[in-house]
N, C-alpha and C positions, 0 to 999 in steps of 0.2 A: 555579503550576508553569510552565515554560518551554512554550514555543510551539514546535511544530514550523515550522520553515521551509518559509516558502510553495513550492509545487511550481513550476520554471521550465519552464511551459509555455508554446509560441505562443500568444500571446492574441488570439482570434480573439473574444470581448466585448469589446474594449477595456480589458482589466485584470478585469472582473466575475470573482470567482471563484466558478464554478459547482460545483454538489454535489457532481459527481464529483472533481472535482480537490478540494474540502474533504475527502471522504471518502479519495480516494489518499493525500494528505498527512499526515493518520490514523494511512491503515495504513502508511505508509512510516514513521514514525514507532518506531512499535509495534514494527516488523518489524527497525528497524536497534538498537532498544530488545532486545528481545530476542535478535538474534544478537550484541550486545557481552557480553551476561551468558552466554549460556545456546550460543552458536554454534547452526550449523544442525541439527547434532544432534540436537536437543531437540526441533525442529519439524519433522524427518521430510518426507514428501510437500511438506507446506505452503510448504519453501523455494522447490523447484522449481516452483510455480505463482505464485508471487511474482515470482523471476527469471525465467520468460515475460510478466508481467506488465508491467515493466520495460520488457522488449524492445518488446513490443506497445505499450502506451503512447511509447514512443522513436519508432518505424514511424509511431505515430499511422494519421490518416484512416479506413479502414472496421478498421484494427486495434487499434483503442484498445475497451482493456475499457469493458464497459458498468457504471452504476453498483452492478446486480446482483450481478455478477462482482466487485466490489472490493468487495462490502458481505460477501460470500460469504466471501471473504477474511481480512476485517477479523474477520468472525465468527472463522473458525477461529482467527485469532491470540491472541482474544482470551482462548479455550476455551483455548490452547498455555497461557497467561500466567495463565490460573485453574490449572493443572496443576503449575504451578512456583511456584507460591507455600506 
């Protein structure tokens, strides 16, 4: 399958990409996967906690979701993408 494209984050490891940013890059993945087929529509609340998501990662520093919060995410996308199948 295709590889989603690495997340252009400031690399504050020197390049290392850490869990979170594997896991964002996932759910962004997943997330722009499902709004070309299905638009926001279909995923309800879940959009808008994406697109803060976004923002907050963007802000970065003490605003950047924790891995929790985008595995929480990635969950519910995943639940959207079982529902539409």
């Amino acid at each position: 399958g295709k590889r989603p494209a690495p997340v252009r984050a400031p690399a504050k490891e020197g390049g290392a990409t850490t869990e979170l940013e594997r896991e964002w890059a996932a759910t962004k993945a997943l997330f722009l996967t499902l709004e070309s087929n299905h638009g926001c529509g279909a995923m309800g609340l879940t959009c808008n906690v994406y697109g803060t998501m976004v923002e907050d990662f963007n802000q970065g520093g003490s605003k950047t979701p924790t891995l929790k919060q985008v595995k929480l995410l990635h969950q519910q996308l995943r639940d959207v993408k079982r529902r539409q199948e």
